[in-house]
Rosetta silent file (secondary structure, phi, psi, omega in degrees, C-alpha in Angstrom):
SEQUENCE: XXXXXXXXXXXXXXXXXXXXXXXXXXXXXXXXXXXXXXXXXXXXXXXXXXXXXXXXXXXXXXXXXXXXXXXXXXXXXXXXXXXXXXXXXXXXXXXXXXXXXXXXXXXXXXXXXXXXXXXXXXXXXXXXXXXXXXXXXXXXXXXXXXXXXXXXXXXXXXXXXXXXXXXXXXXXXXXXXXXXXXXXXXXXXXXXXXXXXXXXXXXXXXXXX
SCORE:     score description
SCORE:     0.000 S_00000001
   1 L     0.000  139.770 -172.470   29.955  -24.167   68.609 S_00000001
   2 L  -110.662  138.117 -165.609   31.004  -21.807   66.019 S_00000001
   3 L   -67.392  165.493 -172.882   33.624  -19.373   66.741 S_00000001
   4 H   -74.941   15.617 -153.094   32.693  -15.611   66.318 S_00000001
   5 H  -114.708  -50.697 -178.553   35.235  -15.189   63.444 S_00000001
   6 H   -53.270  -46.111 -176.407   33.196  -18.210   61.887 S_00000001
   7 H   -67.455  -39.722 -166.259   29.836  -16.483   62.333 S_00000001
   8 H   -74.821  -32.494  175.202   30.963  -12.861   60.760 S_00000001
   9 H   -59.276  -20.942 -158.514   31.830  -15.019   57.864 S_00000001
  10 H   -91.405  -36.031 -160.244   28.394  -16.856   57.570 S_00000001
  11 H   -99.932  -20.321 -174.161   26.954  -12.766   57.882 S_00000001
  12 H  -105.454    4.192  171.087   29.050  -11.409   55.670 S_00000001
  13 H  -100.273   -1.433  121.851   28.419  -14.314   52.661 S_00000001
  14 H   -41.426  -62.335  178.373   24.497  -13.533   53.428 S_00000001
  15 H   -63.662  -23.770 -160.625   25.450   -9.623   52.573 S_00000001
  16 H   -82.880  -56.613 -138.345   27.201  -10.614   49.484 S_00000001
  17 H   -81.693  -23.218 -175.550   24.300  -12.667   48.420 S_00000001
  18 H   -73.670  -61.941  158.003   22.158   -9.293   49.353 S_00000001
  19 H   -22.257  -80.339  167.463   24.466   -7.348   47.480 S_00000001
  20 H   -42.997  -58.785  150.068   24.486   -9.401   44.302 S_00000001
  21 H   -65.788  -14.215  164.115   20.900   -9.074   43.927 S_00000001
  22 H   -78.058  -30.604 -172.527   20.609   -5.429   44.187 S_00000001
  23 H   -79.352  -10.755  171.122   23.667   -5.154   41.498 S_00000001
  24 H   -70.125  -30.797  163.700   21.819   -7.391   39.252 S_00000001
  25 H   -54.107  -58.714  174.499   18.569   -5.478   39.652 S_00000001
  26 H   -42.896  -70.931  174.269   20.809   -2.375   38.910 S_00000001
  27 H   -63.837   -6.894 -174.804   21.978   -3.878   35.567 S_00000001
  28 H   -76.990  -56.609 -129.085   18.849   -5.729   34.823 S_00000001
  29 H   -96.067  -22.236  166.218   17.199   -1.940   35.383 S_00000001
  30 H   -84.760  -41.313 -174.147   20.112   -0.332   32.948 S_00000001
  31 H   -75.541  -20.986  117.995   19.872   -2.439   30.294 S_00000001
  32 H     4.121  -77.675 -152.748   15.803   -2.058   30.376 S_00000001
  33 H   -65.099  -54.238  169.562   16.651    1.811   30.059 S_00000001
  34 H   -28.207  -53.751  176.933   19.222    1.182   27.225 S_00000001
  35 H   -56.818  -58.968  170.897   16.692   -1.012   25.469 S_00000001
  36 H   -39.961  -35.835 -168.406   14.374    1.550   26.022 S_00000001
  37 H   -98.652  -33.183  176.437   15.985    4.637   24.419 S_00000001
  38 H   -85.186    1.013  163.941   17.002    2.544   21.165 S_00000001
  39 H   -68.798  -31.723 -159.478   13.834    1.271   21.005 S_00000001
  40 H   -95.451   -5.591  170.346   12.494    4.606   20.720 S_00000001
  41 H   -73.058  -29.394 -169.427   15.247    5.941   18.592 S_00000001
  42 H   -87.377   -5.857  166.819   14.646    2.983   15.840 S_00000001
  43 H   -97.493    8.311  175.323   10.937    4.085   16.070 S_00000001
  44 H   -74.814  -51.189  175.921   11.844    7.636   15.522 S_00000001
  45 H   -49.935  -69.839 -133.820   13.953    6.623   12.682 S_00000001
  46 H   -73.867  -22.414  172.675   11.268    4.221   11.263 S_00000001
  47 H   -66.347  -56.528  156.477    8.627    7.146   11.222 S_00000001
  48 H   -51.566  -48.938  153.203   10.701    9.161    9.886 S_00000001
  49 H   -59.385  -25.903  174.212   11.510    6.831    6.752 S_00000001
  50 H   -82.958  -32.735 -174.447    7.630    5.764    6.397 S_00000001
  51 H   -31.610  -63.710 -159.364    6.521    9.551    6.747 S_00000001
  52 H  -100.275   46.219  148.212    6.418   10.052    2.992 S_00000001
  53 H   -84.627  -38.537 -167.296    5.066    6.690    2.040 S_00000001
  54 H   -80.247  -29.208  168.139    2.175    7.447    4.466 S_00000001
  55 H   -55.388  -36.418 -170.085    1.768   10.680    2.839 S_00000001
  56 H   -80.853   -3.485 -169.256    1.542    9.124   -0.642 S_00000001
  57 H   -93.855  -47.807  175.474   -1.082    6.566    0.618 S_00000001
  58 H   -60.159  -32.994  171.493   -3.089    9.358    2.007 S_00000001
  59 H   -49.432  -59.307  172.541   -2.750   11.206   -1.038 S_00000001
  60 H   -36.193  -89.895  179.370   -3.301    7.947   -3.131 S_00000001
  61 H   -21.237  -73.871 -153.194   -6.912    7.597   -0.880 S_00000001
  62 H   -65.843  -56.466 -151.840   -7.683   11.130   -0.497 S_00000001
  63 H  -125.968  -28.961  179.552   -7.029   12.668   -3.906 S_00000001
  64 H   -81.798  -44.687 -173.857   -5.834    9.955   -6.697 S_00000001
  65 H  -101.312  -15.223  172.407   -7.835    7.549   -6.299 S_00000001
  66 H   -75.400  -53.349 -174.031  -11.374   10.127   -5.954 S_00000001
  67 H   -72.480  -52.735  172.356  -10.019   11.720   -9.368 S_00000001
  68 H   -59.006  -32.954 -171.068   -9.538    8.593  -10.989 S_00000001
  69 H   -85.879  -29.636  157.840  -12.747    6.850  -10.282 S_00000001
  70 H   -40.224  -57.847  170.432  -14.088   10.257  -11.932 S_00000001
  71 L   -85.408   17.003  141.747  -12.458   10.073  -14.604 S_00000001
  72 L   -50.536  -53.824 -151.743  -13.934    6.838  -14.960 S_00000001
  73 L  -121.743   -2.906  163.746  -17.244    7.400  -14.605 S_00000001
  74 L  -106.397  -39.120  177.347  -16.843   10.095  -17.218 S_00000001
  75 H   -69.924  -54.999  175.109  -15.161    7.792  -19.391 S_00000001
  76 H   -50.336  -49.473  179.475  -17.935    4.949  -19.051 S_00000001
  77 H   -46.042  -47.059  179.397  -20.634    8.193  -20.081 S_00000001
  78 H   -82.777  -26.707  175.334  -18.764    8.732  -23.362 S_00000001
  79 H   -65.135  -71.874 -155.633  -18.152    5.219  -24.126 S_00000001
  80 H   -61.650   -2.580  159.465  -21.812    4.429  -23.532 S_00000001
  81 H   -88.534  -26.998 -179.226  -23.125    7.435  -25.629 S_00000001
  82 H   -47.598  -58.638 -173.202  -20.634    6.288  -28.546 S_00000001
  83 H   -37.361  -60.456  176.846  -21.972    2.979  -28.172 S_00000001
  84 H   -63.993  -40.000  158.859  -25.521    4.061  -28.529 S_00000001
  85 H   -59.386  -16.594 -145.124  -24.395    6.544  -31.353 S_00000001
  86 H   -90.382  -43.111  170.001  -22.527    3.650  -33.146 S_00000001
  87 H   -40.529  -68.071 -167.140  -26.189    1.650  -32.806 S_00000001
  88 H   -55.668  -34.838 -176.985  -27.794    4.255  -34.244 S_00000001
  89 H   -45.263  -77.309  179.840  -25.131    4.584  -36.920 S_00000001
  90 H   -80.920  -20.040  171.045  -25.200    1.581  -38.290 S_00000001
  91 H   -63.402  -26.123 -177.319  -29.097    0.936  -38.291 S_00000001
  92 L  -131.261   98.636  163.474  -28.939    4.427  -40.354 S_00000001
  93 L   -63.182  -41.016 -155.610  -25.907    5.344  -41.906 S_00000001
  94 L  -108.782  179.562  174.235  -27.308    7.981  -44.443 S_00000001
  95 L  -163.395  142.568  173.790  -30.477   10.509  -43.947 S_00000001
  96 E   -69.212  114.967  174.625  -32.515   11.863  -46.462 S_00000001
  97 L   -77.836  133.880 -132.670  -32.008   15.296  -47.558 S_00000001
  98 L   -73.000  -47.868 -166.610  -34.570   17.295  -46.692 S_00000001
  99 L   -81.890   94.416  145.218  -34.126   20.733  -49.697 S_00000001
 100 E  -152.624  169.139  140.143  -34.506   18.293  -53.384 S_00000001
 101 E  -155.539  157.216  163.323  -36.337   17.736  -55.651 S_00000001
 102 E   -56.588  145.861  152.399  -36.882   15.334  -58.554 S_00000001
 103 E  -155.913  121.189  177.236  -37.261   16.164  -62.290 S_00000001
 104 L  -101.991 -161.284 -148.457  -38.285   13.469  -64.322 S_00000001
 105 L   110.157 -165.676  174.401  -38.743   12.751  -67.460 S_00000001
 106 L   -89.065  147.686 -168.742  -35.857   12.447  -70.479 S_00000001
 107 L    16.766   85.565 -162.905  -32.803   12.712  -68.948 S_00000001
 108 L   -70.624  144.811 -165.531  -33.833   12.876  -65.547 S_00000001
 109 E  -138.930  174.662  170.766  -32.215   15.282  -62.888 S_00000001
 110 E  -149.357  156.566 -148.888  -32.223   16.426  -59.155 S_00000001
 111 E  -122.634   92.721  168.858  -32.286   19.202  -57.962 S_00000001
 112 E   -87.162  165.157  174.069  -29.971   19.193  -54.625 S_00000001
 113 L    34.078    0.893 -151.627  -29.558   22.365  -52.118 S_00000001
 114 L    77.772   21.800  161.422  -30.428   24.315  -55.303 S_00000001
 115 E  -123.912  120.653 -172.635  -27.732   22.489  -57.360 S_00000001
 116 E  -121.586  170.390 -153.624  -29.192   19.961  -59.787 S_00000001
 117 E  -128.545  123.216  156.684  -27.401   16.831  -61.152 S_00000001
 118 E   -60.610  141.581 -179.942  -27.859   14.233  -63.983 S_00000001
 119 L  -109.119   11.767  161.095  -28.951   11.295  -62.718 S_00000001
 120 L  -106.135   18.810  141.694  -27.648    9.376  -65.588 S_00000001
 121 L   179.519  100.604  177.639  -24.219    9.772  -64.219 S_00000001
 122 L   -46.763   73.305  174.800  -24.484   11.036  -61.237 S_00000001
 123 L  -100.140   54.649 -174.135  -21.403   13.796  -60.204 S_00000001
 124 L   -89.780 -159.082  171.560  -22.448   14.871  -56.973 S_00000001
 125 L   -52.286  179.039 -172.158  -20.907   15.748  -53.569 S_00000001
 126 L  -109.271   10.948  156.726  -18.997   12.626  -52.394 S_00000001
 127 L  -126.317    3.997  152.845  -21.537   11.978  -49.615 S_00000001
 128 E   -67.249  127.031  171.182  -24.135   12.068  -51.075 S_00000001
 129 E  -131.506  154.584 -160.301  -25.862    8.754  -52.828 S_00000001
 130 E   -90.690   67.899  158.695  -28.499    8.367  -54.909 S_00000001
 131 E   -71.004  151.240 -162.578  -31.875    5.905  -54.190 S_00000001
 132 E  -102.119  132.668  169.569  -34.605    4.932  -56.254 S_00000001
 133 E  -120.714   88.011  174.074  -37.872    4.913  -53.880 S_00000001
 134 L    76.476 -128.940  169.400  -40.033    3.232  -56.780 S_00000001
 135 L   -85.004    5.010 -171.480  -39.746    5.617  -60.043 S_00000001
 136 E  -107.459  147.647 -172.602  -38.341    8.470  -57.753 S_00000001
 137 E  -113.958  148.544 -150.826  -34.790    9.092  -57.386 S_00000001
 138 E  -135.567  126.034  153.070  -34.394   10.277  -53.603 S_00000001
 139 E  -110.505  137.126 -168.864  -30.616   11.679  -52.233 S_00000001
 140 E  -105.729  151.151 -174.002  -29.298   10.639  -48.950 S_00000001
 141 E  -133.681  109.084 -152.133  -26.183   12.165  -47.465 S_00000001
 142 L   -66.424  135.942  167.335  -23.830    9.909  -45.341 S_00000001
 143 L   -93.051  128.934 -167.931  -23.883   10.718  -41.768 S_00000001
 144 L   -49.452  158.542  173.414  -20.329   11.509  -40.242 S_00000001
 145 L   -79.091  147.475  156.219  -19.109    8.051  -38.145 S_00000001
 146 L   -85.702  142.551  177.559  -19.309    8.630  -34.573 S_00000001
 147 L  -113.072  149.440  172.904  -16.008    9.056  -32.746 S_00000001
 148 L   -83.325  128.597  170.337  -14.627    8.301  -29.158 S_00000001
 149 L   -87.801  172.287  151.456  -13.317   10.956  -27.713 S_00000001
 150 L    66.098  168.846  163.360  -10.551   10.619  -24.925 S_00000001
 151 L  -139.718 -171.637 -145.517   -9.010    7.222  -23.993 S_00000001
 152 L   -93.692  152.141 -141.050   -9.764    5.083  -20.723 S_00000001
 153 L   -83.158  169.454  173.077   -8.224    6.831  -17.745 S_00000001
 154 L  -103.016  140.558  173.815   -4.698    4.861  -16.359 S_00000001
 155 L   -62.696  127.225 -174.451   -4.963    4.020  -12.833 S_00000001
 156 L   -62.364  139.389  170.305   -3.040    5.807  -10.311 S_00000001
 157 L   -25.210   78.727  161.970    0.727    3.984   -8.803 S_00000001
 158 L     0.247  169.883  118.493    0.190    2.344   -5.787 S_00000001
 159 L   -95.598  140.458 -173.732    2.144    3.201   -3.493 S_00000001
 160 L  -147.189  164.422 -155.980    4.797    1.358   -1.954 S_00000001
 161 L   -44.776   78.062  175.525    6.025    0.710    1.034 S_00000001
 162 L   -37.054  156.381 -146.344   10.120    1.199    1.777 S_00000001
 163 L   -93.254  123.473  168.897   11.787   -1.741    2.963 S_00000001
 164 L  -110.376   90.925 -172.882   12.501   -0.920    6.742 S_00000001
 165 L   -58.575  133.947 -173.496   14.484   -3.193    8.998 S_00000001
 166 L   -60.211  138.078  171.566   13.066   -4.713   11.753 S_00000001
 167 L   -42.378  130.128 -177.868   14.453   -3.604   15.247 S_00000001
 168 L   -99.827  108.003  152.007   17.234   -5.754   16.526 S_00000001
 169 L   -97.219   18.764 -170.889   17.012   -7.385   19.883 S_00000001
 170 L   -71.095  -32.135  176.976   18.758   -9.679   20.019 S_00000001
 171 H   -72.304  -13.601 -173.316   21.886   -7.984   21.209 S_00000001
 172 H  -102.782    2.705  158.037   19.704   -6.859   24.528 S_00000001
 173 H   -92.268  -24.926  152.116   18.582  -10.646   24.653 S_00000001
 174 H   -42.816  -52.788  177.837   22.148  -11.448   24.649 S_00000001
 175 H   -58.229  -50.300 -164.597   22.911   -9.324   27.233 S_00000001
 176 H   -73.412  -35.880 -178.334   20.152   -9.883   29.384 S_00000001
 177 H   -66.008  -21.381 -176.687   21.041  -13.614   29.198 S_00000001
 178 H   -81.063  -48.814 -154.086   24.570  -13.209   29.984 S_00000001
 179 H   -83.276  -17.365 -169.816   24.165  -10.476   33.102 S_00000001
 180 H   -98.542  -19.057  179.513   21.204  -13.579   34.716 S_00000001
 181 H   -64.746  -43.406 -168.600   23.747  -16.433   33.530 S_00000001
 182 H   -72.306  -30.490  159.713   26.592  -14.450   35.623 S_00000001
 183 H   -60.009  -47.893 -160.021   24.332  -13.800   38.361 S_00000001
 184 H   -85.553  -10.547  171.114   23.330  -16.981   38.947 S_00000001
 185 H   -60.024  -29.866 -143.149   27.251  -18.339   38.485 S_00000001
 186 H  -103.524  -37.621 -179.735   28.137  -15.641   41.325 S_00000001
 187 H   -64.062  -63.301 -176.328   24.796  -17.147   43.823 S_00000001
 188 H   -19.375  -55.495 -126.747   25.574  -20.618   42.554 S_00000001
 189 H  -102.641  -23.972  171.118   29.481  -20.226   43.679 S_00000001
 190 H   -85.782   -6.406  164.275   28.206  -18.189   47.428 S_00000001
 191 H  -108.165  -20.915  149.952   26.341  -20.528   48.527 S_00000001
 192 H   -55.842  -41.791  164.875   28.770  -23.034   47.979 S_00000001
 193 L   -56.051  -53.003 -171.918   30.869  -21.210   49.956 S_00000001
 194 H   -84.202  -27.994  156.199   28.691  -20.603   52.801 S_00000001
 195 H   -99.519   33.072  140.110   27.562  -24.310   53.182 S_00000001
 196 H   -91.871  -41.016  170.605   30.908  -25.483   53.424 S_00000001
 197 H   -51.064  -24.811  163.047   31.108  -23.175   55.834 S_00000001
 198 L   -65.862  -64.486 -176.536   28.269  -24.529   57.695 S_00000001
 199 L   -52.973  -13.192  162.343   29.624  -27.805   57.337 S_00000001
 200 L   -68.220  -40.432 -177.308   32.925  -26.807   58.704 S_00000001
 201 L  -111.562   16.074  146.070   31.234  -25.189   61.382 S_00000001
 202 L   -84.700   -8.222  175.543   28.886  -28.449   62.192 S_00000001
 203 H   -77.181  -36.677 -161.347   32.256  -30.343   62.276 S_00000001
 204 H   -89.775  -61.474 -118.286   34.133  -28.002   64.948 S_00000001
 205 H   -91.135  -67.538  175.377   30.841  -27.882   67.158 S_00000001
 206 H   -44.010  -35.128 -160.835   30.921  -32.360   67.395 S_00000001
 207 H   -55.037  -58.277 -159.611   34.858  -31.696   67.948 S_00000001
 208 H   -77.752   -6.297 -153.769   34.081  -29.743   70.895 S_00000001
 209 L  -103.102    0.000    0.000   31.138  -31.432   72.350 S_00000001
């Protein structure tokens, strides 16, 4: 039969064991809260450091990239009337000018704008050229080349991202592994205790019987 000195021992390595799991709950429940406020300080940081990349991406979206595809789309419009002047251009370089006339005859002239010219050596403006349509001598006057205006728009910068380091948790997986290793070292080593104690006090109880 186990003495009453034996039993408050058996009740008070039950309270320990009671005990033990509320302070582990306590520290499981601080280190939680720890975790908690540096979690929310590294996303406070990390917001903070992204802020004006997220600004330039909305900008980029909003304003950069709207203006650019404009000036695109303005740029294709001038290209594709060049193109079509350039067509046009080369099927006609010259155009006939409309105020001449001919004067034939011996040493045949023309009469341009109300300036006439030998046509047997020929000193006219320097864009002007001379064709024979049959016996007639006809002047044509070179049409300016077409030109591109502008040049093709440059695309706006990406934007990009700063390099942010990832949250570390490792030291609170450390932790947490350490405070459940130490708990269970502290149950492990009280329950050893308390069945020896059983066994001590299943020992004295044959003794006595």
């Amino acid at each position: 039969m186990a003495t009453p000195y034996q039993k408050r021992m058996m009740t008070r390595r039950t309270s320990d064991l009671t005990r033990l799991a509320e302070q582990y709950k306590k520290n499981v429940q601080a280190m939680t809260g720890e975790y908690e406020t540096e979690f929310a300080k590294f996303q406070q940081e990390r917001e903070a450091a992204m802020a004006p990349y997220n600004e330039a991406v909305r900008r980029y979206r909003e304003t950069d990239m709207p203006a650019y595809e404009a000036a695109v789309a303005a740029y294709q419009k001038r290209l594709d009337d060049f193109n079509r002047a350039m067509e046009d251009y080369e099927s006609n370089p010259s155009e006939r000018i409309q105020n001449q006339r001919f004067i034939g005859g011996r040493g045949q002239q023309i009469q341009i704008e109300g300036k006439t010219y030998s046509l047997n050596d020929f000193k006219g403006p320097a864009d002007v050229s001379i064709k024979y349509e049959g016996n007639k001598a006809v002047a044509y006057r070179d049409r300016p080349m077409p030109k591109m205006s502008g040049s093709a728009p440059k695309a706006p910068a990406t934007p990009q991202a700063p390099q942010v380091a990832e949250f570390d948790q490792a030291q609170f997986e450390q932790k947490r592994g350490q405070l459940q290793q130490e708990y269970q070292r502290e149950v492990g080593e009280r329950r050893s205790s308390r069945l020896a104690a059983v066994r001590r006090t299943g020992r004295t109880l044959l003794k006595d019987a």
